[in-house]
C-alpha positions as CSV (number, residue, x, y, z in Angstrom):
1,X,-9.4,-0.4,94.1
2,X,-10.7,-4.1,93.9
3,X,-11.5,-5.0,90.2
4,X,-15.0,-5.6,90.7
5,X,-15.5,-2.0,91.0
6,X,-14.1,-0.5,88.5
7,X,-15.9,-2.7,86.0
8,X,-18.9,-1.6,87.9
9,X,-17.9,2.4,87.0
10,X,-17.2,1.7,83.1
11,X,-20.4,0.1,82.7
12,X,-22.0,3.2,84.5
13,X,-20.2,5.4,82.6
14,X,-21.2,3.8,78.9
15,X,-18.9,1.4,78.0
16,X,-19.4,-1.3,75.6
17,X,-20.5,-4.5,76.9
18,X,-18.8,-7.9,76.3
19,X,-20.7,-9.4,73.6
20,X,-22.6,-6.1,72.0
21,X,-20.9,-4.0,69.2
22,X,-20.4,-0.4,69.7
23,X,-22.5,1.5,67.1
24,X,-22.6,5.2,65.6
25,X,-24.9,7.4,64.4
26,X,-24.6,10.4,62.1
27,X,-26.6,13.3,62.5
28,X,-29.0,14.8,59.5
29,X,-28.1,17.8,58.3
30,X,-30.1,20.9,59.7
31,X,-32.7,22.6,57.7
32,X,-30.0,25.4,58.2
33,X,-27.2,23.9,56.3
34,X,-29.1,22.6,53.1
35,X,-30.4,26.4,52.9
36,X,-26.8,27.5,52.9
37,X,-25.6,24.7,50.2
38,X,-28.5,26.2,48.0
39,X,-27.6,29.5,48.7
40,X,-23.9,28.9,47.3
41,X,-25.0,27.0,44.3
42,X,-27.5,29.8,43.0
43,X,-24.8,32.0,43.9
44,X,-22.0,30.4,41.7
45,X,-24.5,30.0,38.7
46,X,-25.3,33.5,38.9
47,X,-21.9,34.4,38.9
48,X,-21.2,32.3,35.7
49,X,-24.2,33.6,33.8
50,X,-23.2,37.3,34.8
51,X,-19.5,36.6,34.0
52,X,-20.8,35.3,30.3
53,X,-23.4,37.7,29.6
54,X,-20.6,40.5,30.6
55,X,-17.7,42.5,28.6
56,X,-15.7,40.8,31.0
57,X,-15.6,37.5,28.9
58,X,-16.2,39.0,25.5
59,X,-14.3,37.9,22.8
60,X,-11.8,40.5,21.5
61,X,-8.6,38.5,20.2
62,X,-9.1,35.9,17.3
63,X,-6.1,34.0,15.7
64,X,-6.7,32.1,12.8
65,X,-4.2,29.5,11.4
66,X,-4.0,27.0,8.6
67,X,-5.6,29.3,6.0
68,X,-3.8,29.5,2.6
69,X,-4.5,30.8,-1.1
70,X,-5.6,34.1,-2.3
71,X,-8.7,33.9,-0.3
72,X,-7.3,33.3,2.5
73,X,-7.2,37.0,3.9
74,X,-11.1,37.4,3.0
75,X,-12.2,33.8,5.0
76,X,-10.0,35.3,8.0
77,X,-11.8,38.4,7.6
78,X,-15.6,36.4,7.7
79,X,-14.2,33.9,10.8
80,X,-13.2,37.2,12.8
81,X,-16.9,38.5,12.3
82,X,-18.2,35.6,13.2
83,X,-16.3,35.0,16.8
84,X,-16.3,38.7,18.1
85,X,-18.5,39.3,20.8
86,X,-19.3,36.0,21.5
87,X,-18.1,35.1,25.0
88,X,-15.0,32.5,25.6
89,X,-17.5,30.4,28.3
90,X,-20.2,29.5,25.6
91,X,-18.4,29.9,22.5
92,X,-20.7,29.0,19.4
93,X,-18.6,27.2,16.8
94,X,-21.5,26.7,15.0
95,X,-21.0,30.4,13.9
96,X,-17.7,29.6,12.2
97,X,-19.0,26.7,10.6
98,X,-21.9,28.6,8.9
99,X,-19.6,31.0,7.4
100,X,-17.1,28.6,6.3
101,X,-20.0,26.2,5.2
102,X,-19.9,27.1,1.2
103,X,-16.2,26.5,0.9
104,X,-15.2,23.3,-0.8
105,X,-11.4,24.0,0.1
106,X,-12.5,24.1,4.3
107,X,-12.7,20.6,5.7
108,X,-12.8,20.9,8.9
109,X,-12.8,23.9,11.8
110,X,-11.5,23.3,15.3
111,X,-12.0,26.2,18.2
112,X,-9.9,27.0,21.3
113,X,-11.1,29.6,23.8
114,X,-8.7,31.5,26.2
115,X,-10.3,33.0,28.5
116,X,-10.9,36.2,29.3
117,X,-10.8,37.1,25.9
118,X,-9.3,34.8,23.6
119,X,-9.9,32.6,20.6
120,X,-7.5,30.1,18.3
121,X,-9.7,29.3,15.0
122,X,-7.8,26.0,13.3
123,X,-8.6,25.5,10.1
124,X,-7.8,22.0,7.8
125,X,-8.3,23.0,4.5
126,X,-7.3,21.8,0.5
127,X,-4.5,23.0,-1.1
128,X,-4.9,23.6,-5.0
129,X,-2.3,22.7,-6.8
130,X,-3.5,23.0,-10.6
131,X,-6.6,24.4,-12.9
132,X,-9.0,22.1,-15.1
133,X,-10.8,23.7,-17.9
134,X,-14.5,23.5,-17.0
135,X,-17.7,25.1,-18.9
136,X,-15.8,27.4,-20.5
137,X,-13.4,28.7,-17.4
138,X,-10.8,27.6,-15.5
139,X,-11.2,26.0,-11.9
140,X,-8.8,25.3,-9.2
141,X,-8.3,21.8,-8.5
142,X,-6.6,20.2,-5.1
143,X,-3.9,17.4,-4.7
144,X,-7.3,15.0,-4.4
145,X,-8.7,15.7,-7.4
146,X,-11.4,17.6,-6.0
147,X,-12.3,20.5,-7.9
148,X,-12.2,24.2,-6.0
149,X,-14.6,26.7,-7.3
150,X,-13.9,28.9,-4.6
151,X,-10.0,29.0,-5.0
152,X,-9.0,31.7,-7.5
153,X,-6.6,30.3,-9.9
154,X,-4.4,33.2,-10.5
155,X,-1.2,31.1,-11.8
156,X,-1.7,27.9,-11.1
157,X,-0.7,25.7,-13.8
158,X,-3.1,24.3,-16.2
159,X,-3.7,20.2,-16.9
160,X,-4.7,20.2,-20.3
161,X,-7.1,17.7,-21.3
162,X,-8.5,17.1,-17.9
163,X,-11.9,15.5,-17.7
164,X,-14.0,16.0,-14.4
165,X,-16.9,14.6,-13.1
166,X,-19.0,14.8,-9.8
167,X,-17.0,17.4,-8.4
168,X,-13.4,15.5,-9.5
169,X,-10.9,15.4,-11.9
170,X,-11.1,11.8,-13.1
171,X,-8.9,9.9,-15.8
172,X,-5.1,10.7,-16.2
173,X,-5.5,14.3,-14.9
174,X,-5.7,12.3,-11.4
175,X,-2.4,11.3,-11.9
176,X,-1.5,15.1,-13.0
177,X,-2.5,16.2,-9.8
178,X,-1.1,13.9,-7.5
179,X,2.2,14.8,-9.2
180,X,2.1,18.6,-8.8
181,X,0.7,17.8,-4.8
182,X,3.8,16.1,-4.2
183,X,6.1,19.5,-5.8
184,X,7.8,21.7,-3.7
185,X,7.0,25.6,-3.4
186,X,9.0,27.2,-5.1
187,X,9.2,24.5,-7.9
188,X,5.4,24.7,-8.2
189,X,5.4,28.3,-9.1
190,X,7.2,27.4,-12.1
191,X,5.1,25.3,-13.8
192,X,3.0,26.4,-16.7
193,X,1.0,23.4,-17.6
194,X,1.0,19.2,-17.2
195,X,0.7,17.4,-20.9
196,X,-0.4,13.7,-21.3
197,X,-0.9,13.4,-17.3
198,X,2.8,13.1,-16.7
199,X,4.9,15.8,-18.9
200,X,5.7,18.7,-16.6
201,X,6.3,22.4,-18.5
202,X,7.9,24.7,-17.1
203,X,7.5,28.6,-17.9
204,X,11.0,28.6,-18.7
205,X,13.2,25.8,-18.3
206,X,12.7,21.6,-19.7
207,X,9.7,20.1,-19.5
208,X,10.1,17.0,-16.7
209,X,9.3,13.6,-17.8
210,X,7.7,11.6,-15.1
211,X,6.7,8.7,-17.0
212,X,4.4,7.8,-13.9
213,X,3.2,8.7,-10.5
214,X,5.9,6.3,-8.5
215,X,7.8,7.9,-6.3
216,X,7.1,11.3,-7.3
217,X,9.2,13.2,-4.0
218,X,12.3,11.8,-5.3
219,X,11.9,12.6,-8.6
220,X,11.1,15.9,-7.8
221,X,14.8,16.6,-5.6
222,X,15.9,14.9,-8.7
223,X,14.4,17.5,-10.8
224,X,15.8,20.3,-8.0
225,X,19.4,18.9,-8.7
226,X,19.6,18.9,-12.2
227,X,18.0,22.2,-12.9
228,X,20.7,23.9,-10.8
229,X,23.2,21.8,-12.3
230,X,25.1,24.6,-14.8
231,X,26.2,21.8,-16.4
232,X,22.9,21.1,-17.8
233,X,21.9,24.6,-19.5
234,X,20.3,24.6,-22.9
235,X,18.7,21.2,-22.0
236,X,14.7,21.2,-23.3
237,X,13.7,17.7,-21.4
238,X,14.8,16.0,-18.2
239,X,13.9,12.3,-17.8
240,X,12.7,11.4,-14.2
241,X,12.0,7.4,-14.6
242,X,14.6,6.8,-12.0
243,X,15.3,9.6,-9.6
244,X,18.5,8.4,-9.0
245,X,19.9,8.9,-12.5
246,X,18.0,11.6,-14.5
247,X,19.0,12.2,-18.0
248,X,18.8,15.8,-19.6
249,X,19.1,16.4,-23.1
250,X,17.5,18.2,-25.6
251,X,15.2,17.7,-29.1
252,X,12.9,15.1,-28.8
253,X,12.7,12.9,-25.5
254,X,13.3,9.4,-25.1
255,X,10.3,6.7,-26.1
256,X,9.1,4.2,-23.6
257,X,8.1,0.8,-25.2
258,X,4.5,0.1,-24.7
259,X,3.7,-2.3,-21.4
260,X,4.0,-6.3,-22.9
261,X,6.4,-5.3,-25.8
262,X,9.0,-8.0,-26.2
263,X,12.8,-7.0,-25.9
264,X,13.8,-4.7,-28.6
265,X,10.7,-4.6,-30.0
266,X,10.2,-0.7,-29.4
267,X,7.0,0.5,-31.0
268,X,6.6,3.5,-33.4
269,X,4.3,5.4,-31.4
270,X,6.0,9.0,-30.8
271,X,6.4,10.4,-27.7
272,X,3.9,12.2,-25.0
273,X,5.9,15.7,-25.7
274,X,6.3,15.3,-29.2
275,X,2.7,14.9,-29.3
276,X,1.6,17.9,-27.1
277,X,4.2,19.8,-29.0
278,X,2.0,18.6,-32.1
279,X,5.4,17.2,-33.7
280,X,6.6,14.0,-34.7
281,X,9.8,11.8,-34.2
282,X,12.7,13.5,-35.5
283,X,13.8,12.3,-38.7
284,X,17.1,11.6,-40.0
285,X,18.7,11.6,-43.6
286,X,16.4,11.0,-45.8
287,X,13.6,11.6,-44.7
288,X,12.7,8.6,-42.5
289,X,11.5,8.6,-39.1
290,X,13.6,7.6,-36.5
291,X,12.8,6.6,-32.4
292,X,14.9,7.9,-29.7
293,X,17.1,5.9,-27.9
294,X,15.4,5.1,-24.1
295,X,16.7,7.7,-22.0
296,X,18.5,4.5,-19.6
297,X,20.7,3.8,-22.2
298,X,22.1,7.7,-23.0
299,X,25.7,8.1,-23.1
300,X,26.8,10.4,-20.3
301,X,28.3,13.5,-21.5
302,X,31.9,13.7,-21.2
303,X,35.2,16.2,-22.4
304,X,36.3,13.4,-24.4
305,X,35.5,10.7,-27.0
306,X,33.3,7.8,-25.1
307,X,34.3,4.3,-25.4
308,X,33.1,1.9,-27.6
309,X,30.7,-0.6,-25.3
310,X,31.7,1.2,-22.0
311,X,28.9,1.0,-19.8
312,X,27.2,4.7,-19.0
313,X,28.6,6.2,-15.9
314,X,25.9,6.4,-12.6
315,X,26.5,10.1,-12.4
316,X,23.8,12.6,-11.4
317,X,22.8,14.0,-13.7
318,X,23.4,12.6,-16.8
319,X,23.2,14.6,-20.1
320,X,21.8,12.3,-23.1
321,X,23.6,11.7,-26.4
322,X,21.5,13.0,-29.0
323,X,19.5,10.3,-30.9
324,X,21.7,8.4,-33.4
325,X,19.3,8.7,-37.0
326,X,20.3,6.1,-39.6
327,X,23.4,6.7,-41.0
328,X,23.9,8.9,-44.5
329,X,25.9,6.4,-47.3
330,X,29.7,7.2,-48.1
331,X,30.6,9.5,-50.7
332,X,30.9,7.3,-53.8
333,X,28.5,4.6,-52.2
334,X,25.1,3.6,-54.0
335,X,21.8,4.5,-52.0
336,X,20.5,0.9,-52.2
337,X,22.5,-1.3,-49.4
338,X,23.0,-4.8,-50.2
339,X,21.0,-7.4,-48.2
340,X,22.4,-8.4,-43.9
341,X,24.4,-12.0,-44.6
342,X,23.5,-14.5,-42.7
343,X,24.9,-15.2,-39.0
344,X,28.5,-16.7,-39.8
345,X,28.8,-15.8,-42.9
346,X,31.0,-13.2,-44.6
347,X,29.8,-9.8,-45.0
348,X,30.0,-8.3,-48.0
349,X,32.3,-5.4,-49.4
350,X,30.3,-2.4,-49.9
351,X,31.7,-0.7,-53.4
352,X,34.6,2.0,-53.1
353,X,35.2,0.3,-49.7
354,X,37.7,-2.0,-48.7
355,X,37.6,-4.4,-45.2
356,X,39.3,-2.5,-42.1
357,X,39.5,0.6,-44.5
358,X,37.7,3.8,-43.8
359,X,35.3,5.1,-46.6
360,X,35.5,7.8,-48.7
361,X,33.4,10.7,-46.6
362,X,33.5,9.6,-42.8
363,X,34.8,7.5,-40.4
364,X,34.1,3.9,-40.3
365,X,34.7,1.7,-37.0
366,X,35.5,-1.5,-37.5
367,X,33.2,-3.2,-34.6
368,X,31.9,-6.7,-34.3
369,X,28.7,-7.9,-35.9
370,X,25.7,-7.0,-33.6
371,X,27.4,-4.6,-31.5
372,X,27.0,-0.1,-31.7
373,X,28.8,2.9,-31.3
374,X,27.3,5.3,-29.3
375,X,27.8,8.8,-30.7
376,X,30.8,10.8,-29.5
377,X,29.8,13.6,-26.8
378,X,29.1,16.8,-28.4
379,X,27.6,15.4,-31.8
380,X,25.0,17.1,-33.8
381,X,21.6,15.2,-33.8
382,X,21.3,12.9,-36.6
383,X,25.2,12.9,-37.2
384,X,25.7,9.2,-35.7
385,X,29.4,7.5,-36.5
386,X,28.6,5.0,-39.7
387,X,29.6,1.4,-38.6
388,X,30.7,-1.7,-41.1
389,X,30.4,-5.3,-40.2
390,X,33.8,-6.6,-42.0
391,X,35.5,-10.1,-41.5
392,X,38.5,-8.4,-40.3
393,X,39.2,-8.5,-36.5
394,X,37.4,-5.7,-34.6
């Protein structure tokens, strides 16, 4: 077939033309078709409306979780009320809310439906952790400081002197609650009350000496360790300054030197459990009133006599020497001691005492001038080993 005709044939039969572009065009949707789209839309709205309007999404199972505290069964009780027989495709959660609204321990509610008939309630709520004394009765009171009027306080353990104001604890008992937030369980349900912001009591066991609100998780394990240490039975305080080496002992508890006070000048103020106890510093022979040694530098306790000057062993825990008071005269010895010689100077002879002799009485260790000897392990409070400054050589 010559060329010329069969370019002749696909121009008849519609071809596209050298120099024109071949174009398309859709055709409109029938009047038919849109009627149908309508039809299926109305349809699948009906269906949805029927499907929540009907048993067949009806909320029957609700699960509630992060409730705590003794009222914890009755909000349950009021959420469950409020989400039965709502439907899981509309869900109101503005329902929950309004029954949850007067309860300053609630913070927040979140809602999950599962259909057909399912529903998660989650709950963030406060934890109380202590009791104030307010108007007259006690409130609950969270690890925030806000106060829980709601909670019932059943056992929780009381922080005396606590001040509150706007709807908060303010003042030290902040620092009384942050402590008893960071306690574990089970230690928690031991405590009676929180003196002075930072004394712990317990219903029965030492009270737990804080000092401060630093690294208050440690100090609690530390408090964990040494109360199931046998070792430390019969002890009335535990000192917590540094979690790694608590102290236990027993009569009255170490005193901190005020903030600014100049080495080894200790103040006479007496310490935070002495004063809640409504006691003083123990006194020695005599009659005078005597600090405790800071806990940091307690002798640990040992089977045998400790070392003069030998540095207190990093064990955990540590059971304090008891206090050293001043020391009682030697039999024989006049009341009045003579005046401290000067530095290089010879000290003088006491009467019925001779240098590098022991008095009359008691034991004497002959020890250089300046220096201490700790009480031996074991020693009754107030019984401290007498010490003489002699010439001799130590």
């Amino acid at each position: 077939m010559p060329f010329s005709s069969l370019t002749a044939r696909l121009h008849g039969a519609g071809a596209a033309r050298p120099g024109r572009r071949a174009t398309w065009t859709a055709r409109r949707p029938g009047r038919r078709t849109a009627l149908l789209a309508g039809a299926a839309l109305l349809l699948l709205v009906a269906v949805y409306a029927g499907l929540r309007l009907s048993p067949l999404s009806a909320v029957q199972r609700v699960s509630v979780v992060g409730l705590q505290g003794p009222n914890a069964p009755d909000l349950r009780r009021a959420i469950q009320r409020a989400a039965v027989g709502q439907s899981t495709l509309g869900f109101d959660e503005g329902a929950v809310r309004r029954v949850l609204a007067g309860t300053a321990s609630v913070t927040g509610v979140t809602v999950h439906t599962n259909f057909p008939h399912g529903v998660q309630v989650e709950v963030d709520q406060r934890v109380a952790v202590g009791a104030v004394e307010r108007g007259g009765r006690r409130v609950s009171v969270a690890a925030d400081g806000t106060l829980l009027p709601d909670w019932t306080v059943g056992t929780l353990p009381v922080i005396a002197g606590a001040r509150a104001d706007d709807g908060a604890v303010v003042g030290g008992a902040r620092r009384a609650v942050r402590i008893l937030g960071a306690a574990p369980a089970a230690l928690l349900a031991t405590v009676a009350r929180v003196d002075d912001a930072t004394v712990v009591r317990l219903a029965d066991g030492p009270a737990l000496l804080f000092r401060d609100t630093t690294r208050v998780h440690a100090k609690w394990a530390a408090a964990a360790a040494v109360l199931s240490d046998p070792k430390t039975a019969g002890a009335t305080w535990i000192d917590l300054r540094i979690p790694e080496q608590p102290v236990a002992g027993s009569g009255a508890p170490p005193t901190i030197p005020p903030k600014g006070a100049k080495a080894g000048a200790v103040g006479d103020a007496t310490d935070a459990l002495a004063t809640a106890e409504g006691g003083t510093a123990t006194t020695g022979a005599g009659g005078a009133g005597s600090s405790a040694a800071p806990a940091a530098a307690a002798t640990p306790a040992t089977g045998g006599s400790a070392a003069t000057g030998a540095a207190p062993a990093a064990a955990t825990p540590r059971t304090a020497a008891p206090a050293a008071t001043s020391a009682a005269p030697a039999a024989g010895a006049s009341a009045a001691s003579p005046p401290a010689a000067p530095a290089g100077a010879d000290a003088p002879v006491t009467p019925n005492a001779t240098a590098g002799a022991p008095a009359s009485g008691g034991a004497t260790t002959s020890v250089p001038q300046g220096a201490s000897t700790p009480a031996p392990a074991g020693a009754a409070p107030g019984a401290a080993t007498s010490t003489s400054t002699t010439g001799g050589t130590p």
